[in-house]
C-alpha positions as CSV (number, residue, x, y, z in Angstrom):
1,X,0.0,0.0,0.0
2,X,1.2,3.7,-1.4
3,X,2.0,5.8,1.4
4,X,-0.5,8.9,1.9
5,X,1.3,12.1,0.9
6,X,1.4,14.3,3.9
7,X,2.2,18.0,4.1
8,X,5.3,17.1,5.7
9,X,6.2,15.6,2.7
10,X,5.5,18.6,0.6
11,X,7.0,20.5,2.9
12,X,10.4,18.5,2.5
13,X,10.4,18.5,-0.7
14,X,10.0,22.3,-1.3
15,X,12.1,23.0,1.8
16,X,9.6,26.0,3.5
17,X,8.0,25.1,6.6
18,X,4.9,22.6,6.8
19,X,2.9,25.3,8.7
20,X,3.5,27.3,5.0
21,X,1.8,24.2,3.4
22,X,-1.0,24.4,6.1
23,X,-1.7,27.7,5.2
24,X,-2.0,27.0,1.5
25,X,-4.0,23.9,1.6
26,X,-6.3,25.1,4.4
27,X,-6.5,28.7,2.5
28,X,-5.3,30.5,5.4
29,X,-3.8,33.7,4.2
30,X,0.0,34.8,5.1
31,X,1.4,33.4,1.9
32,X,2.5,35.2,-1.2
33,X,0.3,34.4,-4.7
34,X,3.4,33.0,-6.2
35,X,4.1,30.5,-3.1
36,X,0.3,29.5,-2.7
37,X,0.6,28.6,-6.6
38,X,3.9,26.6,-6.2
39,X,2.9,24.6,-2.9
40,X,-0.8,23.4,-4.6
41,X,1.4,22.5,-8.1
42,X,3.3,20.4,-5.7
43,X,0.6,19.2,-3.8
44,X,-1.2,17.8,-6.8
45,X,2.1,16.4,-8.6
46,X,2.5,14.1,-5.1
47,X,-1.1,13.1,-5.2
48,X,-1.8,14.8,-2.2
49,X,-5.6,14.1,-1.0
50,X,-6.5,16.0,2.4
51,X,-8.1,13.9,4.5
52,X,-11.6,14.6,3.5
53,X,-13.2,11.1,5.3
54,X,-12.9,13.9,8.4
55,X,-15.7,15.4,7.3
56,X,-16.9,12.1,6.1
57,X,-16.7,10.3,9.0
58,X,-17.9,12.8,11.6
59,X,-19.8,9.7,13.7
60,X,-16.8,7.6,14.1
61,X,-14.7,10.6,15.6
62,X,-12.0,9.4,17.8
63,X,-10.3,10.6,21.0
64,X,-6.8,10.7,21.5
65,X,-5.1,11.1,25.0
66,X,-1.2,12.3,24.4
67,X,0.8,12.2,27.5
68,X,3.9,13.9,26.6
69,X,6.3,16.5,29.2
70,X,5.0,19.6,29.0
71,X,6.5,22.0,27.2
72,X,7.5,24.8,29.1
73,X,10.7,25.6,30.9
74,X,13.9,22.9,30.0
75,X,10.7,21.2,27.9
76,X,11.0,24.3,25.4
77,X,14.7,22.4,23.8
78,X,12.9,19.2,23.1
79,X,9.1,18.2,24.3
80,X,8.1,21.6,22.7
81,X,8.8,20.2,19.1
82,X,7.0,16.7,20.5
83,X,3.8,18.6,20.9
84,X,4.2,20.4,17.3
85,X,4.5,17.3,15.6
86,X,1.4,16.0,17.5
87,X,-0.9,19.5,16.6
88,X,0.2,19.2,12.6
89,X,-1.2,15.9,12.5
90,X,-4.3,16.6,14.1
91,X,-4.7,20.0,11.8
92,X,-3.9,17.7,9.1
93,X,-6.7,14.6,9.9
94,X,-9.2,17.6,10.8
95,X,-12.0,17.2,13.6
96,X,-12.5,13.7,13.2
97,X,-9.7,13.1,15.4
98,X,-9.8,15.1,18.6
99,X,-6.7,15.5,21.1
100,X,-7.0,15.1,24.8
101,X,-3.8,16.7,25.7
102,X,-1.8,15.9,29.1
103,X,1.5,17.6,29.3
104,X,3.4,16.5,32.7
105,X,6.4,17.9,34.3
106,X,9.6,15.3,35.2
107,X,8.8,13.2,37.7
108,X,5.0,13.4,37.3
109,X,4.1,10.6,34.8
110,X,3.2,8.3,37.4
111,X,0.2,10.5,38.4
112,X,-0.4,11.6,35.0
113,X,-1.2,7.8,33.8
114,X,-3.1,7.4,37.2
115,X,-5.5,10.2,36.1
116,X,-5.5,8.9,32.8
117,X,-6.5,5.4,33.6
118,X,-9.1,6.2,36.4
119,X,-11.2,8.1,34.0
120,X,-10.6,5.4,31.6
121,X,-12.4,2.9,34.3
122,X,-14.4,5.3,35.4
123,X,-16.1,5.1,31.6
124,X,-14.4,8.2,30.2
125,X,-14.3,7.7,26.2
126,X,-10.7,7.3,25.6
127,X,-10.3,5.5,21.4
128,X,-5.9,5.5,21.9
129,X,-3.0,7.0,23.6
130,X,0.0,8.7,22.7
131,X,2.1,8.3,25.2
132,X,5.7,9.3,25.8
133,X,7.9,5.8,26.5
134,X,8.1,5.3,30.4
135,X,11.8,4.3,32.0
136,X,10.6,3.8,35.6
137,X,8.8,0.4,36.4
138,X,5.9,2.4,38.4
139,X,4.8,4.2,35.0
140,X,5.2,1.2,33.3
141,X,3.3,-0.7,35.7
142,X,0.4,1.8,34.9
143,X,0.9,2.3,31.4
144,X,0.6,-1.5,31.2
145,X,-3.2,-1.2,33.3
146,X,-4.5,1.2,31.0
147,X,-3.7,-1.2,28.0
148,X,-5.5,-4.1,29.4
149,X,-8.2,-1.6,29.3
150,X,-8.2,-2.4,25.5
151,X,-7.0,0.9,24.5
152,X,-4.4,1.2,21.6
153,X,-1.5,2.8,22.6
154,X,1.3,4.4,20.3
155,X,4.7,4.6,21.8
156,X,7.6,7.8,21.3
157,X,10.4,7.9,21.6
158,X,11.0,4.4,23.3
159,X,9.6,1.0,23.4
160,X,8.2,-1.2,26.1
161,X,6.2,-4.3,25.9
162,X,2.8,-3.4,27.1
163,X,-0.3,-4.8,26.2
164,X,-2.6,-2.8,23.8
165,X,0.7,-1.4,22.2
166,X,0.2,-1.3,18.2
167,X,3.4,0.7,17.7
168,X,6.6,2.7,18.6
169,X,7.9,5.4,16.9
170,X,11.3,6.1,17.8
171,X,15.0,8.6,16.7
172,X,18.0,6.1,15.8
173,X,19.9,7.2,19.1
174,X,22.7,4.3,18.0
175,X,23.4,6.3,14.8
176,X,23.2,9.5,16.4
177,X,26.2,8.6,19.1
178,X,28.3,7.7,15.9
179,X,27.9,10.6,14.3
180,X,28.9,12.3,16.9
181,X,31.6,10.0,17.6
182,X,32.6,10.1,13.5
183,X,32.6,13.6,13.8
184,X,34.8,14.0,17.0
185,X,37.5,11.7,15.3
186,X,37.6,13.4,12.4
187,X,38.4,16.7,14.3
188,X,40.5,14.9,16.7
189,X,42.7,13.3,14.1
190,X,45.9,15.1,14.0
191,X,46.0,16.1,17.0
192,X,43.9,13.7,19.7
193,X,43.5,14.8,23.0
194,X,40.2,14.4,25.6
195,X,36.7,14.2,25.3
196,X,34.4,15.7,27.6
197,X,30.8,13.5,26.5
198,X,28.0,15.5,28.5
199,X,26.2,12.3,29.2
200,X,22.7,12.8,30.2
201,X,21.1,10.6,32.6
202,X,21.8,7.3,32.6
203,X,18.2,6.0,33.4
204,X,16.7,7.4,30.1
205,X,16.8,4.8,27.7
206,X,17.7,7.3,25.0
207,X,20.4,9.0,26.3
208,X,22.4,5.7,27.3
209,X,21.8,4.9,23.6
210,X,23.3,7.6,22.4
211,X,26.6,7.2,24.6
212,X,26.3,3.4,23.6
213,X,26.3,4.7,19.9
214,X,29.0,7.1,20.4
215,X,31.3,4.4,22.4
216,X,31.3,1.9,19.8
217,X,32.1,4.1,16.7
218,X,34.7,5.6,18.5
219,X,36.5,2.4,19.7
220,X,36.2,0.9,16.1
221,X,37.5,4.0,14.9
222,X,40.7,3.8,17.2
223,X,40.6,7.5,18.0
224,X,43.9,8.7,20.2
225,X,41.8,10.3,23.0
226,X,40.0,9.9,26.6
227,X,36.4,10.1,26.6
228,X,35.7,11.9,30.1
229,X,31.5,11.2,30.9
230,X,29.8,14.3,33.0
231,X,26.1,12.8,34.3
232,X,23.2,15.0,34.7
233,X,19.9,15.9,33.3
234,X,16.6,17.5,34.4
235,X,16.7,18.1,38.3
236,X,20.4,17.8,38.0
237,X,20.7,20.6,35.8
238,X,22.6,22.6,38.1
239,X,24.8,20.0,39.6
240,X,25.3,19.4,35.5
241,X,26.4,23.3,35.0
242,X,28.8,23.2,38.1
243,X,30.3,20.0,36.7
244,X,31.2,21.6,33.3
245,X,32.2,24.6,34.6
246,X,34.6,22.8,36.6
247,X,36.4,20.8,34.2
248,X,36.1,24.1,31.8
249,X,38.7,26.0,34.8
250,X,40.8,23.3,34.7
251,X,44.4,23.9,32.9
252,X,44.3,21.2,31.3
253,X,40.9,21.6,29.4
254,X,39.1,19.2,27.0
255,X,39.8,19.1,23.7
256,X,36.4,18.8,22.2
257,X,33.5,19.0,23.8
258,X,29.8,16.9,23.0
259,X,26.5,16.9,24.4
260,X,24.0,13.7,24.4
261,X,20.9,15.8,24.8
262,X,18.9,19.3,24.0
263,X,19.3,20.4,27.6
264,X,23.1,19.4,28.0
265,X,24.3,21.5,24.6
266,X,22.4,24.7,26.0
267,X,24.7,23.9,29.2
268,X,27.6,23.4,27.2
269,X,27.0,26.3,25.2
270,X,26.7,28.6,28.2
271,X,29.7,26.9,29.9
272,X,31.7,27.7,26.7
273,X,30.5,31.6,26.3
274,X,31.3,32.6,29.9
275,X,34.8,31.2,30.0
276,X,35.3,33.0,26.6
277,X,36.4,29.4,25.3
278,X,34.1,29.8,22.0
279,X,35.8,28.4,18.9
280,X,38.4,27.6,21.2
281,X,36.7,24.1,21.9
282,X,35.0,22.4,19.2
283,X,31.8,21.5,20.4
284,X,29.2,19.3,19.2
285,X,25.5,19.5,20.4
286,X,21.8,17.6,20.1
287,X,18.9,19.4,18.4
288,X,18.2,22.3,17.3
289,X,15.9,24.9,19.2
290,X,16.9,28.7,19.3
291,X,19.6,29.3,21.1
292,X,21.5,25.9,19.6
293,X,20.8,28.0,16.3
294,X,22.3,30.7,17.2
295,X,25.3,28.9,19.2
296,X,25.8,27.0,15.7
297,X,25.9,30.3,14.0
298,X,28.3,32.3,16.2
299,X,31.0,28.9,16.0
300,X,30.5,27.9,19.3
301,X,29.5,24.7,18.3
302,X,30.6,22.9,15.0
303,X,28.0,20.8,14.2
304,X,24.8,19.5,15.5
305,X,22.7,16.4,15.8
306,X,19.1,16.4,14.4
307,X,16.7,14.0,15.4
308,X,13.5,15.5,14.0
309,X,11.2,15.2,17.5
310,X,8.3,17.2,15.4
311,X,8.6,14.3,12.4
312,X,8.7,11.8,15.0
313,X,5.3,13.2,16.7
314,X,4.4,13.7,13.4
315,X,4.4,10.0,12.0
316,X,3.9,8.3,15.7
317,X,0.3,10.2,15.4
318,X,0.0,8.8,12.1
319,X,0.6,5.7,12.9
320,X,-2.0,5.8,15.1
321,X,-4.5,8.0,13.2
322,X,-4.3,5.6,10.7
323,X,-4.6,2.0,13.4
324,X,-8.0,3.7,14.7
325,X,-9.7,5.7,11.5
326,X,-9.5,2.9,9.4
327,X,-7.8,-0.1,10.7
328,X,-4.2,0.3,9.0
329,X,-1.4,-1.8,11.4
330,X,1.9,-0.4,11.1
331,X,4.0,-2.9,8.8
332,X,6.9,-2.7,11.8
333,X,6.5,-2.6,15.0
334,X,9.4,-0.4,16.0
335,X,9.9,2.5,13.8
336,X,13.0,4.5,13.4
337,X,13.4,8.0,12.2
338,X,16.2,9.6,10.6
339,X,19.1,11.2,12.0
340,X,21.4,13.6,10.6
341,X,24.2,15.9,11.0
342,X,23.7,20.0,10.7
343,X,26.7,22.2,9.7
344,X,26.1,25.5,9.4
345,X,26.8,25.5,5.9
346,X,23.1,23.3,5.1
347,X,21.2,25.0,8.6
348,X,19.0,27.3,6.5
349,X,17.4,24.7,4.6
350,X,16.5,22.9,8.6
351,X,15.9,26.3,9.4
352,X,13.3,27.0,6.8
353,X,11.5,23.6,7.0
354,X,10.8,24.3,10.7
355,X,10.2,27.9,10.5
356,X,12.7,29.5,12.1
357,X,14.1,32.8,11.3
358,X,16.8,32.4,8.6
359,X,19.4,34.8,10.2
């Protein structure tokens, strides 16, 4: 079966931003004559169809609960673009499919699947979930209840065997720790010297992955150089910062710096600008939000890793969109998205296609 042609995908392929496409097929104004022209030429070369059996199907409308960390404060690097992924989908299948949103802070999701599965028993109309991979056994535990409700749940960025579970959607955190490792080598290769590998948290499934990643490229490489690991992430984001800033005072300083994870390269960027050491270390970060943009821009970091959290979102709701409007399984379970490396030679073109200022 043909994939549907999403405006992602036309999005991508005329490298502007999919909430440009939005506005064009949804005749929303805000885009120029010639654009609006271009994007609908496009549209109809893919074989684009909206997805009309929204208006078509208004009695079979279906809830989705999305439990997801909120999106404000240290959320804003990562989760934000989560959530972005999750509302272009449901602007994209229109009112038949209706979000029940639950943004949680760290350290919450226990209560937030409580909540979720006492309304479920309680009779509350729940058709699937969306809900963020647990890594603690109590949210697991609970996440597991609510599928023997006989809910279909979708899984991000992680995977757990629970029952009800149609799906996972998931970034290639292996690949992503060799880039970064392949990178590091590369500009370590005359010279060698120490690594200072911002580590995340060791718990998270996703950060280990991405050290695991980076480990084994750089081993097989043979690379002349000590990898030093700093742990820290979320509440320890202040322990985190005065561990950095530490080894940054140090006379003998790293000689290239990485980050696992969003939060950890706007640490290391900060660590780097007050001790006036940018350019000085090369420094390679995770994601792009703001003020990684701007840190890629100014040379304080060399490259950076892109995981695409909004695409993720993006095709973990279609997965399940697709499992509960008309009965589509995903042909793999696990699903992996791409992962790539941004220099700032090729950061307009990400810069464009998420719609943030060029410059």
């Amino acid at each position: 079966m043909a994939e549907r042609v999403t405006m992602r995908d036309i999005a991508a392929r005329m490298d502007v931003s999919v909430n440009t496409v939005h506005k064009v097929l949804t005749g929303k104004p805000g885009v120029s004559e010639s654009l609006r022209k271009r994007v609908i030429a496009c549209a109809e070369n893919m074989g684009y169809r909206r997805n009309t059996s929204a208006s078509n199907l208004r009695r079979a409308k279906k809830t989705v609960a999305v439990l997801i960390p909120g999106p404000e404060g240290e959320g804003h690097y990562y989760y934000s673009y989560l959530w972005r992924g999750v509302e272009e989908y449901q602007e994209e299948a229109g009112d038949v499919l209706m979000l029940d949103r639950r943004p949680y802070q760290i350290g919450a999701y226990g209560k937030a699947l409580s909540d979720l599965l006492k309304e479920c028993l309680e009779g509350q109309r729940i058709d699937g979930v969306l809900a963020y991979a647990p890594s603690d056994e109590a949210s697991l535990s609970i996440l597991a209840q609510l599928g023997k409700t006989g809910v279909p749940i979708e899984l991000l960025d992680g995977d757990q065997h629970v029952p009800g579970r149609i799906g996972c959607m998931v970034a290639d955190y292996a690949t992503a720790g060799a880039l970064m490792a392949e990178q590091a080598a590369n500009i370590l290769a005359d010279r060698g010297g120490d690594i200072l590998l911002l580590a995340g948290d060791s718990q998270v499934k996703s950060h280990s992955e991405v050290c695991e990643g980076f480990s084994t490229f750089l081993d097989a490489s043979k690379c002349n150089c000590c990898v030093e690991h700093v742990y820290g992430a979320h509440t320890e984001v202040e322990l985190l910062r005065n561990k950095v800033n530490a080894i940054l005072e140090r006379s003998r300083r790293p000689a290239l710096a990485c980050s696992v994870f969003a939060v950890g390269s706007e640490v290391l960027c900060q660590g780097l600008h007050e001790h006036c050491l940018d350019g000085q270390i090369p420094a390679i970060g995770s994601d792009l939000f703001p003020e990684s943009i701007e840190a890629l821009r100014q040379g304080t970091f060399c490259n950076l890793i892109y995981k695409d959290p909004c695409g993720l979102a993006f095709k973990a709701m279609e997965t399940l969109g697709n499992y509960l409007l008309w009965g589509e399984k995903p042909e793999e379970q696990v699903s992996r998205g791409q992962v790539e490396m941004v220099f700032r030679s090729n950061l307009p073109q990400y810069c464009r296609h998420m719609g943030f200022p060029l410059n």
